[in-house]
C-alpha positions as CSV (number, residue, x, y, z in Angstrom):
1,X,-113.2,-62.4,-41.7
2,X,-114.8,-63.3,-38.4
3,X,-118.2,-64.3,-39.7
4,X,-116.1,-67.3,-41.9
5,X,-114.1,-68.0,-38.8
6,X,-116.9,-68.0,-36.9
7,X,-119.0,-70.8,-39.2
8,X,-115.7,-72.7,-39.7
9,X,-115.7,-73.2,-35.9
10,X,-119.5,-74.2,-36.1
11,X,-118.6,-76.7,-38.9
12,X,-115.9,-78.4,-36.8
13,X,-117.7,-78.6,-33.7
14,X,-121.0,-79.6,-35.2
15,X,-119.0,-82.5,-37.1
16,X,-116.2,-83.0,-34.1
17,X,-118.1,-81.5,-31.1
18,X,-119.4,-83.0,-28.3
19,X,-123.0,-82.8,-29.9
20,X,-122.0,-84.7,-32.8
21,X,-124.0,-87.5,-34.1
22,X,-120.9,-89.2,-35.1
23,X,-118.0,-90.2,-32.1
24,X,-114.5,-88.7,-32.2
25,X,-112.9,-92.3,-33.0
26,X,-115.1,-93.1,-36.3
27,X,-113.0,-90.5,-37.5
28,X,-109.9,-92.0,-37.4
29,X,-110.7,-94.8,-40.3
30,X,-111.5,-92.3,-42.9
31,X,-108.7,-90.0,-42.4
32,X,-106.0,-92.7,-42.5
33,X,-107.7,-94.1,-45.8
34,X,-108.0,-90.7,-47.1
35,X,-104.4,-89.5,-46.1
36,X,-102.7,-92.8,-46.1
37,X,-101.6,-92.6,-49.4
38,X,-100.2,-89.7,-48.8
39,X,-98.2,-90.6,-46.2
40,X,-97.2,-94.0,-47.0
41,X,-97.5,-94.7,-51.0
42,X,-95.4,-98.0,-50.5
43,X,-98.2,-99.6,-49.0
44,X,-100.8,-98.6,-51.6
45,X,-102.3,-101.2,-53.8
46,X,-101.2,-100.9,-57.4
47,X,-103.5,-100.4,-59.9
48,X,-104.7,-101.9,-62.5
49,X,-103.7,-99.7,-65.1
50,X,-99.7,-100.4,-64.1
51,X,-100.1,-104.1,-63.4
52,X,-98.1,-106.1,-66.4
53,X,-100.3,-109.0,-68.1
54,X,-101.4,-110.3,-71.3
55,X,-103.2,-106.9,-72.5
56,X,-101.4,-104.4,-75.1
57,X,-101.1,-100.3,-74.5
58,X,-104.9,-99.7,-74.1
59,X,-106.4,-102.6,-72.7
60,X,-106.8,-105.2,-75.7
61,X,-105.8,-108.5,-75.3
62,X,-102.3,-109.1,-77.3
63,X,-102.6,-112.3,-79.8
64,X,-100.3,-114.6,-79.2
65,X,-98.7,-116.3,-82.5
66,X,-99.9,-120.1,-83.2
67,X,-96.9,-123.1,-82.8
């Protein structure tokens, strides 16, 4: 058990740390995209699966009748 705490830690601190490659605020972007949703599903885009529009149940156009 202390050996996996013990490379957890290294994991963090290597990614996190001080002697990171990456800085403690480029973080912040990709955690509120990732976790966003989450939090706040109002403001998600919607898709384009649940959009309503010309296409039928599985994506073919629907034919209109002629006038």
């Amino acid at each position: 058990m202390d050996a996996a705490l013990d490379v957890a830690y290294q994991v963090v601190e290597a990614l996190f740390g001080p002697g990171s490659g990456v800085p403690w605020w480029a973080w912040i972007a990709p955690l509120v995209m990732i976790f966003g949703r989450m939090v706040m599903p109002s403001l998600a885009t919607e898709t384009a699966g649940s959009r309503s529009g010309s296409k039928g149940k599985k994506g073919k156009k629907v034919k209109k009748g002629k006038k």
